[in-house]
C-alpha positions in Angstrom: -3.2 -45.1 -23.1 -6.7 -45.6 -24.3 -8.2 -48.8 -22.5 -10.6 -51.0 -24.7 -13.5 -51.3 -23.5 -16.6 -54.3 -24.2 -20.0 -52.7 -24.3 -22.3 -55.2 -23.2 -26.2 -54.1 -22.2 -27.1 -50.4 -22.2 -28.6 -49.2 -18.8 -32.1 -48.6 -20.8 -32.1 -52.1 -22.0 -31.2 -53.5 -18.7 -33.6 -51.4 -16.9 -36.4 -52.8 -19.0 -35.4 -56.5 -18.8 -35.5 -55.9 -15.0 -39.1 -54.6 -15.0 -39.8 -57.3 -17.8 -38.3 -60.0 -15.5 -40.2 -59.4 -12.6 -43.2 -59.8 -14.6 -42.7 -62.8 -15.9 -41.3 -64.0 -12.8 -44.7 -62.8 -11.0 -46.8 -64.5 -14.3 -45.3 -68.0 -13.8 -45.7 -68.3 -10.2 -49.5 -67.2 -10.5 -49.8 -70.0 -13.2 -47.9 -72.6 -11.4 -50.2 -71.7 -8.8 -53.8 -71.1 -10.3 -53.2 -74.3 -12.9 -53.1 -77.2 -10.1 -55.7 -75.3 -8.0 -58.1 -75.6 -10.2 -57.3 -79.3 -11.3 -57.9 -79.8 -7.4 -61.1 -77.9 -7.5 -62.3 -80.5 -11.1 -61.3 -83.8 -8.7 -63.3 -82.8 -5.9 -66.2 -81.9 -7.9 -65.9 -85.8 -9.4 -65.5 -87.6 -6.1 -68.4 -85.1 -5.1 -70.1 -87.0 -8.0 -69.3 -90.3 -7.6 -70.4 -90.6 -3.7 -73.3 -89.1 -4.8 -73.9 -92.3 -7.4 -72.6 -94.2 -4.3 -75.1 -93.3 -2.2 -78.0 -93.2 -4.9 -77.3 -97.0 -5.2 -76.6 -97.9 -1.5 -80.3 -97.9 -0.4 -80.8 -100.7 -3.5 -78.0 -102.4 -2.7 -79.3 -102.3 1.3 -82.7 -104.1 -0.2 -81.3 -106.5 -2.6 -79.1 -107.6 0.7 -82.5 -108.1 2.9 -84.8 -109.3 0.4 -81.8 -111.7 -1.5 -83.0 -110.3 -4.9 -80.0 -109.2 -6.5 -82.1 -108.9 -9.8 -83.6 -105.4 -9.1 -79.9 -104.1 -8.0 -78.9 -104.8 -11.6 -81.9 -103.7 -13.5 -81.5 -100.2 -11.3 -77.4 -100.3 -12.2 -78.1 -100.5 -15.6 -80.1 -97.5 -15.8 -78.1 -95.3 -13.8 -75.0 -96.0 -15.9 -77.5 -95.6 -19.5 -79.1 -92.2 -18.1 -75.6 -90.5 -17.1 -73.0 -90.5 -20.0 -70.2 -89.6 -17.7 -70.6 -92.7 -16.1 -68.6 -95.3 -17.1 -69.4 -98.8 -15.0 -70.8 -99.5 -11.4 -69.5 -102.6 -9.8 -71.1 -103.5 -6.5 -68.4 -106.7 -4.6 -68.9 -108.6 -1.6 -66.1 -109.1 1.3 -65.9 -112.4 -0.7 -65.1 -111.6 -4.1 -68.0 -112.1 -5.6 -69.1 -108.5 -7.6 -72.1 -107.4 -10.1 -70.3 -105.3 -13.3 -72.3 -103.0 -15.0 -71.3 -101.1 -18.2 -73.8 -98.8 -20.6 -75.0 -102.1 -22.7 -74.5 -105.3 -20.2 -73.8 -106.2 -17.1 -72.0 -109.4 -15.8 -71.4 -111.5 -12.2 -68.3 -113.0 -11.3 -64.9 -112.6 -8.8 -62.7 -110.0 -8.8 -59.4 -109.2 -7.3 -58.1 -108.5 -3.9 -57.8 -105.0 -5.2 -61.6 -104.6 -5.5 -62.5 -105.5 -1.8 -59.4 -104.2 0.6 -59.3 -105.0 4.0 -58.7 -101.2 4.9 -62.7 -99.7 5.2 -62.2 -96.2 3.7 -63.2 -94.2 0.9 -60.9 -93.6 -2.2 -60.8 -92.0 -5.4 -57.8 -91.8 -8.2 -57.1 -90.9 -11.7 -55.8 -94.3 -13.8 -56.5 -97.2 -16.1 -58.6 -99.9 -14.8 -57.0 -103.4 -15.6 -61.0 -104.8 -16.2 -62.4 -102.3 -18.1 -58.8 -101.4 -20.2 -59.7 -97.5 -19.8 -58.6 -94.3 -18.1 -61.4 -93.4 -15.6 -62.1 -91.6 -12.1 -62.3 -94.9 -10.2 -64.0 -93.7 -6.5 -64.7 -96.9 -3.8 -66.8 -96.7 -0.7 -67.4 -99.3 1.9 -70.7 -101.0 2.3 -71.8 -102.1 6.0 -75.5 -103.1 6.8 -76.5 -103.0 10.3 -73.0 -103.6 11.8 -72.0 -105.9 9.4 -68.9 -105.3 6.7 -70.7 -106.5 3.2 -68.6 -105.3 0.7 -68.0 -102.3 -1.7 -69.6 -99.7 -4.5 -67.1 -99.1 -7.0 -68.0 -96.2 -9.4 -66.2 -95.0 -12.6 -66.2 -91.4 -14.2 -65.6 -90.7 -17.5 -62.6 -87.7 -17.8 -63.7 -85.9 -20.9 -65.6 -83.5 -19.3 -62.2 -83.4 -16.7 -59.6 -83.4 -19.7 -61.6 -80.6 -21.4 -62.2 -78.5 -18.1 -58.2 -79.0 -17.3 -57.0 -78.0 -21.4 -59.4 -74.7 -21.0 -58.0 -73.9 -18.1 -54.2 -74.4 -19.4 -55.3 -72.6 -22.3 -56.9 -69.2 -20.8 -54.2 -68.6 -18.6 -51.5 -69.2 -21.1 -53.3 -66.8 -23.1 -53.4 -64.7 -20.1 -50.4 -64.8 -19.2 -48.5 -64.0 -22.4 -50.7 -60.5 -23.0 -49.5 -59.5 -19.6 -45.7 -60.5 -20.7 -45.7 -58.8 -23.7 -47.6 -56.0 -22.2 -45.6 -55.6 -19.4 -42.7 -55.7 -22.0 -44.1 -52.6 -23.4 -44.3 -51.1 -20.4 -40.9 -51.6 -19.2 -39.3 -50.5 -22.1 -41.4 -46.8 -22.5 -40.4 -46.3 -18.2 -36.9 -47.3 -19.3 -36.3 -44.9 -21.5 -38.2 -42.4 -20.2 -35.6 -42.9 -16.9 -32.7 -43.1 -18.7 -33.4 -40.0 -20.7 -31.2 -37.3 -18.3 -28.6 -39.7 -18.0 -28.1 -40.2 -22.1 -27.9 -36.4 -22.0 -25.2 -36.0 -18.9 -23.6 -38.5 -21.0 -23.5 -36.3 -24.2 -21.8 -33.3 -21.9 -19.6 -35.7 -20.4 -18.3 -36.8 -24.0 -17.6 -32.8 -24.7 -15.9 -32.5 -21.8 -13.6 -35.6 -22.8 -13.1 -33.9 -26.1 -11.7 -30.5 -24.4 -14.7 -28.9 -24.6 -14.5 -27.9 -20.7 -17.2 -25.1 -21.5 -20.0 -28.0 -21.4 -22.5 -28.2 -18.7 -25.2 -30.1 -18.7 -29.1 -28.6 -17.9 -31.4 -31.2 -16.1 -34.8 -30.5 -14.1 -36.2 -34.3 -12.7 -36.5 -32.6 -9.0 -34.3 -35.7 -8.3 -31.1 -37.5 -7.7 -29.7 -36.9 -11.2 -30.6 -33.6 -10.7 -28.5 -33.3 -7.9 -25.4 -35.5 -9.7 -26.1 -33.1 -13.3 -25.2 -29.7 -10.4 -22.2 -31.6 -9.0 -20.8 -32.4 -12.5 -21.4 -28.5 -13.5 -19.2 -27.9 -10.9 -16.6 -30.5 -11.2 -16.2 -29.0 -14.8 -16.1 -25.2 -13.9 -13.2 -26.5 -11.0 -11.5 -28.6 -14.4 -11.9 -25.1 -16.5 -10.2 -23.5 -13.7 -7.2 -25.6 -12.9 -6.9 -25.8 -17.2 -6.1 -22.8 -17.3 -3.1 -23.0 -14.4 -2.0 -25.7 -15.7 -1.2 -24.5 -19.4 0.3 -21.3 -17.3 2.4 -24.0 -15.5 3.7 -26.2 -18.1 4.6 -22.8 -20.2 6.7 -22.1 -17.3 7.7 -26.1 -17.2 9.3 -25.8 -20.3 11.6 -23.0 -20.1 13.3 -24.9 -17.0 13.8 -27.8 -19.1 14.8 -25.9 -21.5 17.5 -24.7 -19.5 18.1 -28.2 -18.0 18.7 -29.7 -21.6 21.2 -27.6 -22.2 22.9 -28.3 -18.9 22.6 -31.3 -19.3 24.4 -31.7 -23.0 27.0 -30.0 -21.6 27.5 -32.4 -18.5 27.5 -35.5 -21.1 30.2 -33.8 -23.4 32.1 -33.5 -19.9 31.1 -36.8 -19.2 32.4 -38.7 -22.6 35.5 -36.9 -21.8 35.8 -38.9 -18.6 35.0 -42.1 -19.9 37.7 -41.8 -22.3 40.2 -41.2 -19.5 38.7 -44.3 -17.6 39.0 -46.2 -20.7 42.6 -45.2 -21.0 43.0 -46.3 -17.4 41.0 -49.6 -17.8 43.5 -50.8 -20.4 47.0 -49.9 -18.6 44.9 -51.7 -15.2 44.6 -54.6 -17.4 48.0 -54.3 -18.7 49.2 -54.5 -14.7 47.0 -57.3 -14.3 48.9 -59.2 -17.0 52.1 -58.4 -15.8 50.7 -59.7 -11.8 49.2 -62.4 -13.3 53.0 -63.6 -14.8 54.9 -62.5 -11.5 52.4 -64.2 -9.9 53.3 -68.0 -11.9 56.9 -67.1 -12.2 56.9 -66.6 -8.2 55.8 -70.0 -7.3 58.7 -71.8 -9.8 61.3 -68.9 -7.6 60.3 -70.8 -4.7 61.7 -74.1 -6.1 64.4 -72.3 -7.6 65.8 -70.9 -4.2 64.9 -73.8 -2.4 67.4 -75.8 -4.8 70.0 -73.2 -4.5 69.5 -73.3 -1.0 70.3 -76.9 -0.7 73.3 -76.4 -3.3 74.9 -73.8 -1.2 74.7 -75.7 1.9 75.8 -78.6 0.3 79.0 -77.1 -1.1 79.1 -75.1 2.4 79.9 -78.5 4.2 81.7 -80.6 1.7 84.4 -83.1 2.4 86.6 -81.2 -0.4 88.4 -79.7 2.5 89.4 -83.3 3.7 91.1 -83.7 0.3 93.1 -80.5 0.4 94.6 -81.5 3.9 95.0 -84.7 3.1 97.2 -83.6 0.0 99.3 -81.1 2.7 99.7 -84.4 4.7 101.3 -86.5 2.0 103.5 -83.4 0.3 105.2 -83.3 4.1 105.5 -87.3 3.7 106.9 -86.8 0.0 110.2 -88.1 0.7 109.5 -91.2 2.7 105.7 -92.0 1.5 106.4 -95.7 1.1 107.9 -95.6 4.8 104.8 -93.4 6.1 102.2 -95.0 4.7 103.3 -98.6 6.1 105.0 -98.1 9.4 103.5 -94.6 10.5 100.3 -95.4 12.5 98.4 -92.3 11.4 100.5 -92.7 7.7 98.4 -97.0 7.4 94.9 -94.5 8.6 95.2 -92.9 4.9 94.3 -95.2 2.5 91.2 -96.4 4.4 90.7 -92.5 4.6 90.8 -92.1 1.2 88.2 -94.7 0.4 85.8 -93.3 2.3 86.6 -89.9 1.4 86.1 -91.3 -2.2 82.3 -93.0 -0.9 81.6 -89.4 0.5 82.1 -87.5 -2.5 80.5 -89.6 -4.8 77.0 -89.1 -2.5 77.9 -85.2 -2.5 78.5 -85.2 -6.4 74.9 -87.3 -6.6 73.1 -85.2 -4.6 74.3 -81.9 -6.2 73.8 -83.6 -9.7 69.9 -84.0 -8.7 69.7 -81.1 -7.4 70.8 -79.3 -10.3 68.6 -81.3 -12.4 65.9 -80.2 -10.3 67.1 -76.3 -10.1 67.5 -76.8 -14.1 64.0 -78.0 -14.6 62.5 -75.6 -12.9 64.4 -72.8 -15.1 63.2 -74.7 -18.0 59.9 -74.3 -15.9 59.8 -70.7 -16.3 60.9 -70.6 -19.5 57.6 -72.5 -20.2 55.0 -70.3 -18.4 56.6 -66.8 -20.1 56.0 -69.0 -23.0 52.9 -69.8 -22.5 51.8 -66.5 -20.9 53.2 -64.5 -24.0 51.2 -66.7 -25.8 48.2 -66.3 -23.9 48.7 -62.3 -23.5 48.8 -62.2 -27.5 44.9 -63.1 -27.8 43.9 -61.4 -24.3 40.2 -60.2 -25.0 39.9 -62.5 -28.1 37.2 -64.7 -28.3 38.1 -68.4 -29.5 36.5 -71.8 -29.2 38.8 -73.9 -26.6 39.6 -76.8 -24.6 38.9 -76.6 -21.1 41.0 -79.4 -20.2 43.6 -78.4 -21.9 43.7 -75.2 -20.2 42.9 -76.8 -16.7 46.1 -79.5 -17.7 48.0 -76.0 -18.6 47.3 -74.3 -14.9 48.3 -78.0 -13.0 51.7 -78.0 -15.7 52.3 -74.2 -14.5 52.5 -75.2 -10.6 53.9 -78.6 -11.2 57.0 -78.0 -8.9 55.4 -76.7 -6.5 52.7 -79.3 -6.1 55.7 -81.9 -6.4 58.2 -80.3 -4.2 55.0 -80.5 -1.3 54.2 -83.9 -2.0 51.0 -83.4 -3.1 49.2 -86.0 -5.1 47.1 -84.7 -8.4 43.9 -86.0 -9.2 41.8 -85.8 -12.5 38.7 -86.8 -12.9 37.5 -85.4 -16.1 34.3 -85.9 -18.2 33.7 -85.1 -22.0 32.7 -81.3 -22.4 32.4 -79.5 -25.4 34.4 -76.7 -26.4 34.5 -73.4 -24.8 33.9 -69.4 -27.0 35.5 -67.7 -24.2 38.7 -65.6 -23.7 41.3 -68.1 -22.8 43.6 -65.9 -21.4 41.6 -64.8 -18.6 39.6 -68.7 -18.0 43.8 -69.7 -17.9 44.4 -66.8 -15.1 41.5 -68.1 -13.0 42.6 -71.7 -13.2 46.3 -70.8 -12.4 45.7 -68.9 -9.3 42.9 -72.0 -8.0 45.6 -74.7 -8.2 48.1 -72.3 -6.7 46.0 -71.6 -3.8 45.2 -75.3 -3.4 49.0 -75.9 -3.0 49.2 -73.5 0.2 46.5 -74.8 1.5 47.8 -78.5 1.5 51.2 -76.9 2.6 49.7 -75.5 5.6 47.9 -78.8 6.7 49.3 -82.0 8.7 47.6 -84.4 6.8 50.1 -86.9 5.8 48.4 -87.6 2.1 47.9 -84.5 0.3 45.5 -84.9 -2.5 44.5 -82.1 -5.0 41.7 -83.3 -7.5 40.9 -81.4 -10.5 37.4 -82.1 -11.6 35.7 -81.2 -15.2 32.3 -81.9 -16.1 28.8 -80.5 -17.6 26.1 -78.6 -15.5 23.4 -78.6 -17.4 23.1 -78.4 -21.2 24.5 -75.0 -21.4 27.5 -74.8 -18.4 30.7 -76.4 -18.2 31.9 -76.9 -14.7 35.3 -76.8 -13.3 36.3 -78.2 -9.9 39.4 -77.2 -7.8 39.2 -79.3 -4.3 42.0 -80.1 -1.7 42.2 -81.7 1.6 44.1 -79.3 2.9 43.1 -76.5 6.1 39.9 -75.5 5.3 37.9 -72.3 5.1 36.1 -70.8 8.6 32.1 -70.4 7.5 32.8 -66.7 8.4 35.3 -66.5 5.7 33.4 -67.9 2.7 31.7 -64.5 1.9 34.7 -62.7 2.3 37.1 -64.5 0.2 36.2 -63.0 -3.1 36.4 -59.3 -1.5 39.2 -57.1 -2.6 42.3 -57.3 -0.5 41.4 -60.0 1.8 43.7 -62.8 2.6 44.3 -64.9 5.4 47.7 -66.2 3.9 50.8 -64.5 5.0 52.8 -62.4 2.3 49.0 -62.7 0.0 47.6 -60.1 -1.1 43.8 -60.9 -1.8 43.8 -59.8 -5.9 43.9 -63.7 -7.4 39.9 -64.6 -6.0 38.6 -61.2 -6.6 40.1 -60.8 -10.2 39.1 -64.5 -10.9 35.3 -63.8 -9.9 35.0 -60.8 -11.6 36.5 -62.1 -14.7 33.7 -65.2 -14.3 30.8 -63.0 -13.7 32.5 -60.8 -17.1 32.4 -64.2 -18.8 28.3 -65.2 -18.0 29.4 -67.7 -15.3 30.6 -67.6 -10.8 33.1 -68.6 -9.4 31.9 -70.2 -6.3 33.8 -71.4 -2.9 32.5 -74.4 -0.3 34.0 -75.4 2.8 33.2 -77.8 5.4 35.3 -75.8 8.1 38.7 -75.7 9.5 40.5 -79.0 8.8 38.1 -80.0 6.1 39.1 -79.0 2.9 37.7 -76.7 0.1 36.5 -76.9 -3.3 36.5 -74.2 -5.5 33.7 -74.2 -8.8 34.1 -72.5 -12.1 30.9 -72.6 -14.1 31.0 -71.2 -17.7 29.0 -71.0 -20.0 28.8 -72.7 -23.8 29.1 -69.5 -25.0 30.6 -66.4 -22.7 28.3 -63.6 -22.8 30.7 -61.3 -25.0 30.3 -63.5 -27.7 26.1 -63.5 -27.8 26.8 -59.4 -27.6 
């Protein structure tokens, strides 16, 4: 299969952005560098400046303090702010407050700030706008003292056109700079990119006639370097490809006369085949008949227990009746035939006869009401029988046939098939039923798995102590797609070594079983698209069998 593949970059193009990157990289840092350095360099050149105008007016400012004349400190202010134009004011402030201002056309006295006359005596210089003079400016400050004493402060401002201008050349040249060496450097990369990629683009072109079959290809490169070396390993990988072409045709000629040969065995094998599946099939459906016919033997059997318990109780019943009584007590009175009036008044044993013959009557009525119910019972369960051939002709006739049906009719039909069983033990049913929809299964088979639950529920409940024997039939919904059928007893119980064997074929722990009903019964579940599933607390505790089926069996959605 041919895989899809997303070109992104070609190697010459990435190459070159490499190179390209590294330059620019290299550019901005030298600008980020070389941009503030020189800003530093303009700001120390202005407070260079300024002290120098600080110190310039310090020796007037030492006068005016000794002589008290303040006027010849202004009128030399004045002409050092008119003579320099960078110079913007000159502001000379006592420790009180108290501070000459002088600006390019006037000059004024009065107080200033705190600001203007810290308490901290050290020189200072910063860019900003002056609250006073309502401009941007170099502001520098430097202490005044005069023999020992603190007197105040010079203040000088700088105009920063001559800094502004300095600073936007600056920016400007090495922006200018910097993008020739980018784009040159651009140039660069991408001539030594190609130039580098060159062999490769042409080990690529052999490579694609090699892809094409073409394993004659080889590819003829001379950079004295490691492509070199990889161009000579590739020549050799394809002259070893060439090699092993040519076996490999001479193989797969040989290949296909052996499969040859093999198809034609094996055409025969699946004509032989079909053949058997045809006898299995033929087998399958007479198995399936036998499993009908063990399936009704099965039901029948557990009525024939009723039945011969019945005719059991019948036969010992007739065995000891008090008939006998009646035939010698008719010998007795044909002896007594002449003198019966005399016999039956005087004789002592003759006045025993009449009381004899009331009881005898008592006695025979209680025999004649106990055979009666017993062969209404042994009648019923004839009538029994007569029902499930019935209803398992009926159920034979659409074996395999897919229908929609009740499952609680067919779950009422298995408890009706084993009703004198479950009566004759004493065993209580329970249903506890739910509404579920309609079933598209075979019925017949669901019916067989139902049957032979409720019949081994009955043993089970047979074989226990428990004096109240309860089998409860449960139906319900699991899910939106399942129906679920319950099958639970208080009866013996399963050992936990048992639960995984149960379903096996053959095994049965009941005496006279014979280990088909659970196997036949999961296999026709799992047939169906459902399980048939066992749980068991242990010995003593009960079991509960579970049918899940689906809405619709898996046959039909074939």
């Amino acid at each position: 299969m041919t895989r899809t593949k997303t070109r992104r970059f070609g190697i010459t193009l990435r190459i070159a952005l490499l190179a390209w990157s590294i330059t620019v990289v290299t550019v901005s840092v030298f600008v980020t560098v070389i941009i503030p350095e020189q800003k530093r360099t303009f700001l120390e050149n202005l407070e260079s400046k300024a002290a120098g105008v600080a110190v310039s007016v310090r020796d007037v400012v030492t006068g005016a303090v000794v002589n008290e004349d303040y006027s010849t400190l202004v009128d030399h202010c004045l002409q050092i702010v008119k003579e320099d134009r960078s110079l913007e004011y000159l502001v000379i402030t006592k420790n009180s407050g108290e501070s000459w201002i002088h600006e390019k056309s006037s000059w004024r006295s009065g107080q200033l700030p705190k600001e203007w006359h810290p308490e901290a005596r050290a020189s200072s210089s910063a860019i900003g706008v002056v609250p006073e003079f309502n401009r941007r400016v170099f502001h520098y400050s430097q202490p005044f003292d005069y023999s020992g004493i603190q007197w105040g402060w010079i203040h000088v401002g700088l105009s920063l056109q001559s800094y502004d201008r300095s600073v936007a050349t600056v920016c400007r040249r090495t922006g200018i700079l910097a993008l020739v060496c980018i784009l040159l450097s651009l140039l660069g990369s991408g001539i030594y990119a190609r130039f580098l990629v060159r062999p490769l683009r042409t080990l690529q072109s052999v490579v694609g006639r090699i892809a094409r079959g073409d394993l004659s290809a080889r590819a003829v490169i001379h950079t004295g370097d490691e492509v070199e070396l990889l161009a000579d390993s590739f020549n050799s990988m394809a002259g070893s490809l060439l090699q092993r072409d040519q076996m490999l045709e001479q193989r797969v000629s040989e290949r296909t006369r052996e499969l040859q040969e093999q198809v034609a065995a094996k055409e025969k094998a699946r004509t032989e085949l079909a053949e058997a599946q045809q006898d299995l099939l033929v087998a399958s459906r007479e198995a399936g008949m036998a499993e009908v016919a063990t399936g009704v033997l099965h039901n029948v059997g557990n009525v024939l227990n009723s039945v011969n318990v019945s005719t059991t109780l019948i036969r010992e019943k007739l065995r000891r009746s008090e008939v006998s009584s009646l035939g010698r007590l008719g010998v007795l009175l044909q002896q007594h035939q002449a003198d019966l009036g005399s016999y039956l008044t005087t004789d002592p044993k003759g006045r025993l006869v009449p009381g004899f013959i009331i009881q005898l009557a008592e006695r025979l009525g209680h025999e004649h009401a106990a055979l009666q119910a017993e062969q209404d019972q042994l009648a019923r369960n004839v009538e029994h029988i007569k029902e499930i051939v019935a209803m398992q002709q009926s159920y034979a006739q659409v074996s395999g046939f897919l229908e929609q049906v009740s499952i609680a009719k067919l779950l009422d039909d298995a408890l009706q098939m084993n009703t004198a069983g479950l009566t004759r033990h004493g065993i209580t049913i329970i249903r506890q039923y739910s509404d579920a929809p309609p079933l598209t299964v075979d019925k017949h088979q669901v019916l067989q798995i139902l049957v032979n639950l409720v019949h081994n529920a009955k043993y089970a409940l047979d074989a226990c102590q428990s004096p109240e024997k309860r089998l409860t039939a449960g139906l319900g919904m699991n899910g939106n797609d399942c129906v679920k059928v319950t099958v639970a007893d208080n009866g013996i119980g399963i050992p936990p070594e048992n639960l995984t064997r149960i379903f096996s074929h053959g095994f049965t722990t009941r005496k006279g079983g014979h280990g088909f009903g659970l196997h036949s019964g999961a296999n026709a579940a799992k047939e169906m698209g459902g399980q048939l599933t066992a749980h068991s607390e242990g010995l003593g505790r009960g079991a509960t069998f579970t049918l899940e089926l689906p809405i619709t069996s898996r046959k039909a959605k074939k």
